[in-house]
SEKETOR-330563 format. One record per residue (C-alpha): residue in one letter; y, x, z. Coordinates in steps of 0.05 Angstrom, whole numbers, plus 5000, padded with zeros to 4 digits. Each point is the difference from the previous one (the first is absolute). Layout:
BEGIN
aYXZ
...
! end
This chain:
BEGIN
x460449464605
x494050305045
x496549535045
x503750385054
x506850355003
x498950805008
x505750315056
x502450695008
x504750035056
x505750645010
x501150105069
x494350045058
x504650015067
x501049485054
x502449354962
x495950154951
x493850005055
x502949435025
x501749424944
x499550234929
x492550265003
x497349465044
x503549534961
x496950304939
x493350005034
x500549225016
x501549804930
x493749724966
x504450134928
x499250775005
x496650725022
x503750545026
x497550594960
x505050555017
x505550285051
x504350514990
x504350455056
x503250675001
x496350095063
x492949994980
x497049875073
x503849315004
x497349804921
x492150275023
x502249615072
x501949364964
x494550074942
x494849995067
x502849485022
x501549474955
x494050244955
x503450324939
x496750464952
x504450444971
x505550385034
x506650434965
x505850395032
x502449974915
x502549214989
x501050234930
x492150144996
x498349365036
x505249614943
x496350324944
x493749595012
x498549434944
x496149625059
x505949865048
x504149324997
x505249995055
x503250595034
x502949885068
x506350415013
x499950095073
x502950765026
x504750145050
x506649804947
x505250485036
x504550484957
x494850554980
x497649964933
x492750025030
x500249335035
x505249654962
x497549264977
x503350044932
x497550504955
x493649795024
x500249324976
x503050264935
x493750454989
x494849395021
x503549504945
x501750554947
x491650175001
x499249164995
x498149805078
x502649395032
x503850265066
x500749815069
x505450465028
x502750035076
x507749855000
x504650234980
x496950134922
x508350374993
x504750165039
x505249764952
x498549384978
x500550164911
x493950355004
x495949545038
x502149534937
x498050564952
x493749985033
x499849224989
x502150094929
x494850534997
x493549555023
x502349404961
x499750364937
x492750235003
x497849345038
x499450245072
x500949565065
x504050425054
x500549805074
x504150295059
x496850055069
x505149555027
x494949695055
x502749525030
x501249634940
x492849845011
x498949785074
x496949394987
x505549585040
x505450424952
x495749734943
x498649285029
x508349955008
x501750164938
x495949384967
x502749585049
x506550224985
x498949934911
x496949235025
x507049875031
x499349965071
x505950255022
x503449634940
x505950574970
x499650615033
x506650185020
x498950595052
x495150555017
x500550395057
x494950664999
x498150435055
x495050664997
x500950325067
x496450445056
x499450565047
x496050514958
x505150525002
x503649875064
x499350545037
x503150694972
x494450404994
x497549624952
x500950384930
x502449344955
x502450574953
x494950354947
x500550855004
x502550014940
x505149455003
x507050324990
x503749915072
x507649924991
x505649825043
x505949535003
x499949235004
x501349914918
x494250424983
x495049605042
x492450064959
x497049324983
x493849985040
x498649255046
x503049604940
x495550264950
x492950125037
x500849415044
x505349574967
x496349934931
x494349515014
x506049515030
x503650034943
x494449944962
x497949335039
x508749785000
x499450074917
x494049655000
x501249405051
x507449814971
x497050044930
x507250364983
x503150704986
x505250205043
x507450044972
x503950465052
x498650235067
x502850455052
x496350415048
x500150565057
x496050595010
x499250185073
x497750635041
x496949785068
x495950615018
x504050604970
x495650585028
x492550104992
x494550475010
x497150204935
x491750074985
x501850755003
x503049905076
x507850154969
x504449475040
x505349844954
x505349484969
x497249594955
x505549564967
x495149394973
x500949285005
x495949745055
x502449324999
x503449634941
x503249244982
x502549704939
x502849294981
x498749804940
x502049394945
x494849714949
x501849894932
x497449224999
x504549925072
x497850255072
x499750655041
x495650415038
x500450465068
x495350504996
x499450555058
x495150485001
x498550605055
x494350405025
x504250145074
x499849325020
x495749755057
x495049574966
x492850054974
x497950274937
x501149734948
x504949465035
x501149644932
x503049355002
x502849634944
x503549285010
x502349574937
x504649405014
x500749474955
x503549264979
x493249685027
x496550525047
x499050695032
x494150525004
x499450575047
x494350524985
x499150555035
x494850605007
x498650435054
x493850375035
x500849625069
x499349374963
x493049735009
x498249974923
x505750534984
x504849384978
x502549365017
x503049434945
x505649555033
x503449354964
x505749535011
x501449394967
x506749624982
x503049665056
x499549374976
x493150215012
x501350055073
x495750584994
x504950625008
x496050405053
x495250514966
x492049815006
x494750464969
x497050014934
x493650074990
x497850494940
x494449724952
x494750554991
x501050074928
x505150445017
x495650505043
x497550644962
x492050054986
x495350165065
x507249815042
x498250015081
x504249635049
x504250555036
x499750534952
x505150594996
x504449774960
x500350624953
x493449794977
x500949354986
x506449984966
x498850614961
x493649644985
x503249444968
x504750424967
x493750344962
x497049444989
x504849704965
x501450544956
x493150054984
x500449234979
x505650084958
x497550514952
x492649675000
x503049414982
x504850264954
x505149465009
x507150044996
x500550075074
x502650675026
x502949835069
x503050555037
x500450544942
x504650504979
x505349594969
x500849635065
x500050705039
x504950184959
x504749405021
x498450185071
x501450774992
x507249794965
x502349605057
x498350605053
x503550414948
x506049605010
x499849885078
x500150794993
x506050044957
x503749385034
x499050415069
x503050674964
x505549634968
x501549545058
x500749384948
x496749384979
x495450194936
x498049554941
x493049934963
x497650154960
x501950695005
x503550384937
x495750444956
x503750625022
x501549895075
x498450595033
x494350165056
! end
């Protein structure tokens, strides 16, 4: 293992800019060495900026280099073969890189397991940019949780919601995102890009797979202008909620939307238990971009939430008070990454097997909306998607 990890990253727009390549900058485990974008003015724009050598439009001539660990997986991920996460992250493991890939890795969750299957058999850690698994107060819950502070979890309630796409001249829809019509055909869209890192923190909190759930798909804002100025109907879930029931007892509310009023992100994500309660949640107006609640038992005479204070082991290297949160999540999120395969422990959190338990239950809030029914998990080999 080299003294320092060696990154090529795929993908040189504005999240990239914004948390993956500062987060790959603040990491004292590795060197970014190359980008990568079909646009070459953003990849020489990005190599400028962050202070990158080498610079491809051709991700299959950036993968053939001996000298690069860890690819980072971080296009657009619509539809178009171009920008779609997964046969990206195929090509980085099949030439032997560890990979960091923006959600989702698949669409339909099987392949996001082949991809798992894939990296375990020639030794590769995988991660999914699921962020806000690593806001430090996200982080700083979940231990409190595992030392039993709430006691059994017995119900999460999980909320991603804001305004971002509001107003109808806001293009939610990609250009070349098939538009279709009719209530039964609505396209997944809020439940997947904004839904995931919930789930992902739901899964992770109640330490539990979900059995069955049932869900809605819902279309708030039915016409939009289009990046090419075309105002048209655009028949994708905008706001979304599923209840679910874990396989070791409990449920979950989840509710996710991107037309609610709220700031960005507007996570929150309570867990109620036999002995307490925690409340998290993560937004930009917040004056350290998150706040940790708890409530004790009532015997306690302590029901009313009070703050938590987050130790700062949990902050990401170089962390400033006040910092965008993009950075300093996406920071973490690196950094731990970076940690895992240096250390070359056991420890994978947040990889592609666990995407691919996320990406299964959006699957099935999709089909339980089509079919109008309760659906069980996990979900058969051959069910359709």
């Amino acid at each position: 293992m080299p003294d320092k990890l060696r990154v090529g990253v795929i993908g040189a727009g504005r999240w990239s800019n914004s948390a993956h390549l500062p987060g790959f900058q603040r990491s004292p485990l590795c060197d970014l060495v190359a980008v990568c974008d079909l646009n070459e003015d953003l990849a020489k724009s990005a190599a400028a900026r962050f202070d990158i050598d080498s610079v491809y439009t051709d991700y299959q001539a950036m993968l053939s280099r001996d000298d690069i660990d860890v690819i980072d997986v971080c296009t657009r991920g619509d539809l178009s073969d171009k920008n779609n996460h997964e046969p990206l992250a195929f090509a980085a493991l099949e030439a032997g890189k560890h990979c960091l890939c923006e959600k989702p890795v698949a669409h339909d969750y099987r392949n996001t397991w082949r991809a798992h299957e894939l990296a375990v058999s020639k030794g590769l850690k995988t991660k999914v940019g699921m962020t806000f698994r690593y806001a430090p107060s996200i982080q700083y819950m979940r231990d409190l949780i595992a030392d039993g502070f709430v006691g059994e979890p017995w119900i999460f309630n999980g909320y991603e919601q804001n305004s971002q796409f509001i107003s109808p001249t806001e293009p939610v829809t990609k250009e070349d995102m098939i538009v279709e019509t009719g209530s039964k055909d609505i396209k997944v869209s809020s439940v997947e890009g904004y839904g995931a890192p919930i789930i992902d923190i739901s899964l992770w909190f109640m330490d539990s797979p979900l059995k069955s759930l049932v869900g809605l798909l819902y279309n708030f804002v039915p016409y939009r202008t289009m990046p090419n100025g075309d105002f048209i109907r655009t028949n994708i879930d905008d706001g979304d909620v599923y209840i679910g029931e874990y396989s070791n007892g409990g449920f979950c509310t989840i509710q996710t939307s991107y037309v609610t009023v709220n700031s960005y992100p507007g996570v929150e994500a309570r867990v109620y238990g036999s002995e307490g309660a925690l409340l998290c949640r993560l937004g930009a107006e917040l004056e350290n971009q998150e706040a940790l609640r708890k409530s004790t038992s009532p015997d306690a005479d302590e029901v009313e939430y009070v703050a938590v204070d987050i130790p700062p082991s949990y902050f990401p290297p170089a962390y400033t008070p006040g910092e965008p949160w993009p950075a300093m999540f996406y920071a973490n999120l690196v950094h731990n990454f970076m940690e895992e395969i240096v250390n070359d422990s056991g420890e994978n959190q947040g990889n592609f097997a666990q995407n691919a338990q996320v990406q299964e239950i959006i699957n099935a809030v999709e089909l339980s909306h089509r079919e109008r029914r309760w659906v069980d998990l996990p979900l058969p080999e051959s069910t359709p998607l």
